[in-house]
One Martini backbone bead per residue (centre of mass of N, CA, C, O) as a GRO file, in nm:
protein
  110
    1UNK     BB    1   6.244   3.619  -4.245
    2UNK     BB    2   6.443   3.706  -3.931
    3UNK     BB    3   6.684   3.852  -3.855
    4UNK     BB    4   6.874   3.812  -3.537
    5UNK     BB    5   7.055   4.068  -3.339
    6UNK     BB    6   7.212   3.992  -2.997
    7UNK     BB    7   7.292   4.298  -2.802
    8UNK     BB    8   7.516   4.505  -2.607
    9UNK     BB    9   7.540   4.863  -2.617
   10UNK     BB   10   7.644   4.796  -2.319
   11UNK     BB   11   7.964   4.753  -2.277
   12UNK     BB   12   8.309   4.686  -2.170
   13UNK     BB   13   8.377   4.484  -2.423
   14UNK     BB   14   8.606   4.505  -2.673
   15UNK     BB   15   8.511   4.282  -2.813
   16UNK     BB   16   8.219   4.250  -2.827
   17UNK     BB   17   8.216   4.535  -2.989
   18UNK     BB   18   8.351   4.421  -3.237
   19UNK     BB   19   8.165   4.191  -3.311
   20UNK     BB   20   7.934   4.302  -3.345
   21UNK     BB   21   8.004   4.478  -3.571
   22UNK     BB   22   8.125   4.256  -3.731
   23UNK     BB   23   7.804   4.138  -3.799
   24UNK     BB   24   7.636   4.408  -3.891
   25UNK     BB   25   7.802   4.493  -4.117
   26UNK     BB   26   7.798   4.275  -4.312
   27UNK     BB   27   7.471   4.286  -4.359
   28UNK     BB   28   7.521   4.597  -4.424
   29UNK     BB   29   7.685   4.524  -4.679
   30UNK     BB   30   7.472   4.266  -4.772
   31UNK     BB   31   7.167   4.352  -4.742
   32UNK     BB   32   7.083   4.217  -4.489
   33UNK     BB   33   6.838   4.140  -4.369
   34UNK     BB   34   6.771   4.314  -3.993
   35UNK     BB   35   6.773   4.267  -3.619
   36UNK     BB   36   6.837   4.454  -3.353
   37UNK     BB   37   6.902   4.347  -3.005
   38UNK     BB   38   6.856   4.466  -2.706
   39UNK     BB   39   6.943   4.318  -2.406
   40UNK     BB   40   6.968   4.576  -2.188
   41UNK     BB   41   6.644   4.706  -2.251
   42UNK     BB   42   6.536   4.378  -2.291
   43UNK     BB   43   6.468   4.168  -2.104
   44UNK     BB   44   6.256   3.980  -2.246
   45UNK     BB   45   6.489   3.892  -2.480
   46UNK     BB   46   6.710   3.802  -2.311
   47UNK     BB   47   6.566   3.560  -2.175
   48UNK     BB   48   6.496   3.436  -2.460
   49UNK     BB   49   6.782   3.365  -2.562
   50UNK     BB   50   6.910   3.231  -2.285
   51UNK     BB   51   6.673   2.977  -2.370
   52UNK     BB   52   6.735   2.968  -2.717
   53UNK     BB   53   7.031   2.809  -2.667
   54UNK     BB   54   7.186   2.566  -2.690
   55UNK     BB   55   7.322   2.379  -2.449
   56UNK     BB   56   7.622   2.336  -2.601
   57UNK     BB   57   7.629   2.676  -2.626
   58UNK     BB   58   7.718   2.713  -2.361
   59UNK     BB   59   7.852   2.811  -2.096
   60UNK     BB   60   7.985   2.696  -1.787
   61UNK     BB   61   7.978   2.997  -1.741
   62UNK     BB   62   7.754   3.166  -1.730
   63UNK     BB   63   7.666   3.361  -1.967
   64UNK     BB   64   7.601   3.446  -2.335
   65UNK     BB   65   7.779   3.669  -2.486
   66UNK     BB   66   7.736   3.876  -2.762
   67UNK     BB   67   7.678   3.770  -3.037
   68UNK     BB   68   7.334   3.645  -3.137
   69UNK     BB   69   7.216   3.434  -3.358
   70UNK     BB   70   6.871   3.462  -3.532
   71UNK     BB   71   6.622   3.292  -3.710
   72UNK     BB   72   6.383   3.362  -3.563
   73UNK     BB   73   6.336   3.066  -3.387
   74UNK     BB   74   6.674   2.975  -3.491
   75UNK     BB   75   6.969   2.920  -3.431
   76UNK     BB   76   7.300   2.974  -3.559
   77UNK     BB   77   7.475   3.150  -3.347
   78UNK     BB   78   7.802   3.292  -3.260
   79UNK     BB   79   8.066   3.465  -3.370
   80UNK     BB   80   8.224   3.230  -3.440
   81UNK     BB   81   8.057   3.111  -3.621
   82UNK     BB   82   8.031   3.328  -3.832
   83UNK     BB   83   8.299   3.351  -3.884
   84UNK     BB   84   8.357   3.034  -4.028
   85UNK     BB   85   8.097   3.134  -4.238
   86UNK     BB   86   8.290   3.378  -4.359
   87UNK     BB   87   8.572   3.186  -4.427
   88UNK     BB   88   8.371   2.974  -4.592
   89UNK     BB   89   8.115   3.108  -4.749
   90UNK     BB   90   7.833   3.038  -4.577
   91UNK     BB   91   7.647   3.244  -4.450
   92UNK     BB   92   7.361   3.198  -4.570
   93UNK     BB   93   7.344   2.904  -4.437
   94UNK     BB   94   7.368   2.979  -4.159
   95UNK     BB   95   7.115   3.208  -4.180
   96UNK     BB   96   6.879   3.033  -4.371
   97UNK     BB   97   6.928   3.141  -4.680
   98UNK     BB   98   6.925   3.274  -4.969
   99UNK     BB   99   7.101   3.454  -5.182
  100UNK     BB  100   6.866   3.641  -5.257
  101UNK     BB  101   6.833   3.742  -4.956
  102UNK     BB  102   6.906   4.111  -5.000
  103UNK     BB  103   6.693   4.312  -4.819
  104UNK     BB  104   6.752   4.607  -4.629
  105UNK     BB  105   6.650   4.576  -4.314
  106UNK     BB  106   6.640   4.800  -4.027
  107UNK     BB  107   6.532   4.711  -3.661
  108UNK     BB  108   6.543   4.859  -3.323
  109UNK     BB  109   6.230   4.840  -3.207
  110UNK     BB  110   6.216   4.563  -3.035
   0.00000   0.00000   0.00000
């Protein structure tokens, strides 16, 4: 099982800029293997992303947002989901994993 992260490197909004920090850092302080993909980069990861959002979690208007949290290819959430359930202790659950998944390995290759 593969968490990605996907992120984008270049952005004007410092809330953005934010959400992914706390993102990155929780999975890289609890040891958590993930991948972080950058979607500024990444053409084809970018609309992989927003193609495989569920529709009831796209915006109204315009594209979803980034940090976009993905099992392989499960959805887990974007940053409001994660904060939630890191509010309520249940991260490991949000993102498909038994707690004992936690083997840090960050990949940003991808």
């Amino acid at each position: 099982m593969v968490i990605r992260v996907y992120i984008a490197s270049s952005t004007g909004s410092v809330a953005v800029k934010k959400h992914q920090q706390a993102v990155v850092g929780f999975l890289e302080a609890n040891r958590i293997s993930f991948q972080e993909v950058d979607i500024t980069m990444l053409e084809e990861q970018r609309l992989w992303m927003y193609r495989n959002i569920p529709k009831d979690k796209q915006p109204e208007k315009g594209n979803p947002l980034p940090p976009q949290i993905f099992n392989e290819d499960r959805y887990c959430g974007d940053y409001e989901d994660f904060f939630e359930s890191k509010e309520n202790n249940t991260v490991f659950a949000f993102l498909g994993l038994s707690s004992q998944t936690s083997l840090k390995v960050r990949d940003t290759n991808t």
